[in-house]
PAVEX-396923 format. One line per field, with one value per residue (C-alpha): x, y, z; residue number from 1. Coordinates in Angstrom, 3 decimals. Layout:
<sites>
x = c(X ...) .
y = c(Y ...) .
z = c(Z ...) .
nr = c(NUM ...) .
</sites>
This chain:
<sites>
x = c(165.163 164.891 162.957 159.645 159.079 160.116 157.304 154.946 155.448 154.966 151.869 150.499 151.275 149.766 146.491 146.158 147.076 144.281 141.551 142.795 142.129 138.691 137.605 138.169 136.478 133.140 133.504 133.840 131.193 128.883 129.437 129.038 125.494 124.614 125.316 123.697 120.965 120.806 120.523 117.166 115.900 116.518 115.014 111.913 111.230 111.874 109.240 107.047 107.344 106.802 103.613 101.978 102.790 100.974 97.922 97.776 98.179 94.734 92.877 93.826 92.779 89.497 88.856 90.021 87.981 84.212 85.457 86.017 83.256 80.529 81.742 81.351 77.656 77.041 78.881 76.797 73.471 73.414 74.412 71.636 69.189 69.963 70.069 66.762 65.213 66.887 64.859 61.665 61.131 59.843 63.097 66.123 67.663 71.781 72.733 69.070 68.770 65.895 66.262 64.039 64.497 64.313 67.609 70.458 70.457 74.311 74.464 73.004 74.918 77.911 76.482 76.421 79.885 80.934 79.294 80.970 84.257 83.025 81.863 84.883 83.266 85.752 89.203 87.717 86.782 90.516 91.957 90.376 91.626 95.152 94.761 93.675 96.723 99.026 97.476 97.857 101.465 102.609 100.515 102.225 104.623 102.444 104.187 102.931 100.208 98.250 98.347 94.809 93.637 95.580 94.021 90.425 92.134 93.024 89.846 87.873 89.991 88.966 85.514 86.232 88.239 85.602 82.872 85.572 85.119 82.070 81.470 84.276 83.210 79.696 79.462 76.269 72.575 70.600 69.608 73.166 74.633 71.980 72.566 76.005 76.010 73.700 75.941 79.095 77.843 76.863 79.703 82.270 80.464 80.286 84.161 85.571 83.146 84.776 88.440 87.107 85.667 89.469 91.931 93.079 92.562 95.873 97.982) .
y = c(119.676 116.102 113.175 113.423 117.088 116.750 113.792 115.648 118.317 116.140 114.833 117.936 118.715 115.946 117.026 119.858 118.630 116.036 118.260 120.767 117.818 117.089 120.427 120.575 117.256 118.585 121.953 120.274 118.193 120.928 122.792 119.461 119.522 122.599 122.583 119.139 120.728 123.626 121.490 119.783 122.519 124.162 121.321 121.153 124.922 123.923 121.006 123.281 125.710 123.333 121.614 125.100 125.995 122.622 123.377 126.889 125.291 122.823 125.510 127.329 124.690 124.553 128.429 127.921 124.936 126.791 129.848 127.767 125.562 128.452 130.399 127.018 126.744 130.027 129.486 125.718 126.661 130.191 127.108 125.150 128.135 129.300 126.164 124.509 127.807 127.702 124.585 125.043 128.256 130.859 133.198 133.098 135.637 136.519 139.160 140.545 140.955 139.049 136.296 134.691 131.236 128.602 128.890 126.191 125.708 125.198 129.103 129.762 128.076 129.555 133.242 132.659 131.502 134.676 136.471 134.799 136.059 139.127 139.853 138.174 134.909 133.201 134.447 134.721 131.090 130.395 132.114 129.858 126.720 127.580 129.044 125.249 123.854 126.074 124.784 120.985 121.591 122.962 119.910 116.890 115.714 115.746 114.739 111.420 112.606 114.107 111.699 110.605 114.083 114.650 111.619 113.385 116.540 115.245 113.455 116.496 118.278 115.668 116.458 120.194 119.777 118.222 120.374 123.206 121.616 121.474 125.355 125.841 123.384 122.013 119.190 116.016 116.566 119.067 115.939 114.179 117.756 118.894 115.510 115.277 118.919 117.837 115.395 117.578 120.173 117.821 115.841 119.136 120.409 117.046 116.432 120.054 119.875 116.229 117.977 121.026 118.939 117.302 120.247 121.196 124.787 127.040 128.767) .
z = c(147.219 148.298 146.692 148.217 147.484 144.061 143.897 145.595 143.321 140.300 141.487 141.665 138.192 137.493 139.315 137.534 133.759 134.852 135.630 132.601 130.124 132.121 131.867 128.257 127.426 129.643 127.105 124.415 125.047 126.116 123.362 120.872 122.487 122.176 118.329 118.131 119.991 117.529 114.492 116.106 116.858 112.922 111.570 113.961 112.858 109.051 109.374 111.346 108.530 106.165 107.763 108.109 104.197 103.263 105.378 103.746 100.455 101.115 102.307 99.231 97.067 98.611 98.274 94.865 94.383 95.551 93.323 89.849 90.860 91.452 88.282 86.206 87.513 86.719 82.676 82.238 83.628 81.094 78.344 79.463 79.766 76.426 74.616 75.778 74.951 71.290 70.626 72.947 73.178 71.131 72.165 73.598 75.530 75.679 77.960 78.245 74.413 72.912 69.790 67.801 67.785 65.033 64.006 64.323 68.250 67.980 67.092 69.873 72.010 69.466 70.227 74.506 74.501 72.440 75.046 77.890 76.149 75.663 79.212 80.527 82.417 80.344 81.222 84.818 84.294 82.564 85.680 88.318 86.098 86.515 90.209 90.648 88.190 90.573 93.709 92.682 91.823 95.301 96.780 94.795 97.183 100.563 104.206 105.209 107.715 104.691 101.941 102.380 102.375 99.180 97.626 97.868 96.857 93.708 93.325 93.884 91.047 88.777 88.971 88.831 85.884 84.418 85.139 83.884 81.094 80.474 80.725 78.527 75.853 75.765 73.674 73.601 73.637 75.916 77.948 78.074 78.818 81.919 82.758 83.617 84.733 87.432 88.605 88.347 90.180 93.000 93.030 92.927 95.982 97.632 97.212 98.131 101.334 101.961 101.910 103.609 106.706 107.107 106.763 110.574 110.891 109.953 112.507) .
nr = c(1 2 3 4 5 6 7 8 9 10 11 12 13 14 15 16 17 18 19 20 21 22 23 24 25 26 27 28 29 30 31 32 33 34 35 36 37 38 39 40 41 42 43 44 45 46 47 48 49 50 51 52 53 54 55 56 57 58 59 60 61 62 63 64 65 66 67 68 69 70 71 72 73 74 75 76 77 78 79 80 81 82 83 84 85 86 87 88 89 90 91 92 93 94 95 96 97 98 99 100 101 102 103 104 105 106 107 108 109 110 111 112 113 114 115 116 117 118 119 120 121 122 123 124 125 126 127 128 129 130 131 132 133 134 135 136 137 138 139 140 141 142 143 144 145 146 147 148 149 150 151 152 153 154 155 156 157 158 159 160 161 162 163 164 165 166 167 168 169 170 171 172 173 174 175 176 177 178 179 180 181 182 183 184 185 186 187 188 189 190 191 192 193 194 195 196 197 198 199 200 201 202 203) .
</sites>
């Protein structure tokens, strides 16, 4: 075998180690981008995931929200009913039983909230309080794009707390009390309907 074939054979070895290490480079790169690829796409679904399990969570809070807020209506203006009769009135009713007034007007008041216990508007009250509690818990770290909505969230279960509050534990005059019911009961619709109007609808 002379000099020239044993070049020419070389260089053809050389060909083919050449392509055989540019073949494995494109492979290796094709399969770097497909796991790159992969790993986008994983965390697109997580934040997907995650976006739709926050709007589920506001709209929760809102259902919540009407709930707690229509059964502490219902608690305060039975209070108010049954204390401005206790001082006004001539009887009082409690559950559709007739009393005479002229007793202490805080009994009164005493004798509805036993009832409430009794007929269970209390622990159904106590149950909307921590459905809220559990709401605002998985809302407390909101992405960026909702953090104005959360704002009004949690001012909205300020004014439900309240109002909670005052169902629970009635406290001032008749006037102060009515008062300030009024304006809870405005305000707690007022704010929920605020969030309501801003949640995008859930998919």
């Amino acid at each position: 075998m002379d000099s020239n074939t044993r070049q020419s054979g070389q260089k053809n070895k050389n060909k083919k180690l050449v392509v055989l290490v540019r073949g494995s480079i494109l492979i290796i790169a094709a399969v770097f981008a497909l796991v790159i690829y992969d790993s986008i796409q994983q965390e697109k679904a997580k934040r997907i995931a995650a976006d739709k399990k926050y709007v589920h969570a506001m709209h929760q809070f809102v259902s919540d929200g009407y709930k707690a807020g229509t059964k502490a209506e219902e608690m305060v203006s039975t209070l108010q009913d049954v204390w401005h009769d206790a001082i006004f009135e001539a009887t009082y009713k409690i559950d559709g039983e007739v009393h005479v007034s002229g007793m202490d007007f805080n009994d009164a008041i005493q004798a509805q909230y036993t009832s409430f216990e009794k007929n269970g508007d209390l622990s159904k009250l106590e149950s909307h309080q921590a459905a809220l509690e559990a709401d605002m818990e998985k809302l407390k770290n909101p992405p960026s794009k909702y953090k104005d909505i959360y704002q009004d969230i949690v001012d909205a279960y300020g004014s439900l707390k309240e109002f909670i509050e005052m169902a629970d534990d009635p406290s001032g005059s008749l006037e102060s009390f009515t008062d300030k019911a009024n304006e809870l009961d405005s305000e707690v619709a007022k704010k929920l309907n605020a969030v309501d109007v801003q949640l995008p609808e859930e998919k």
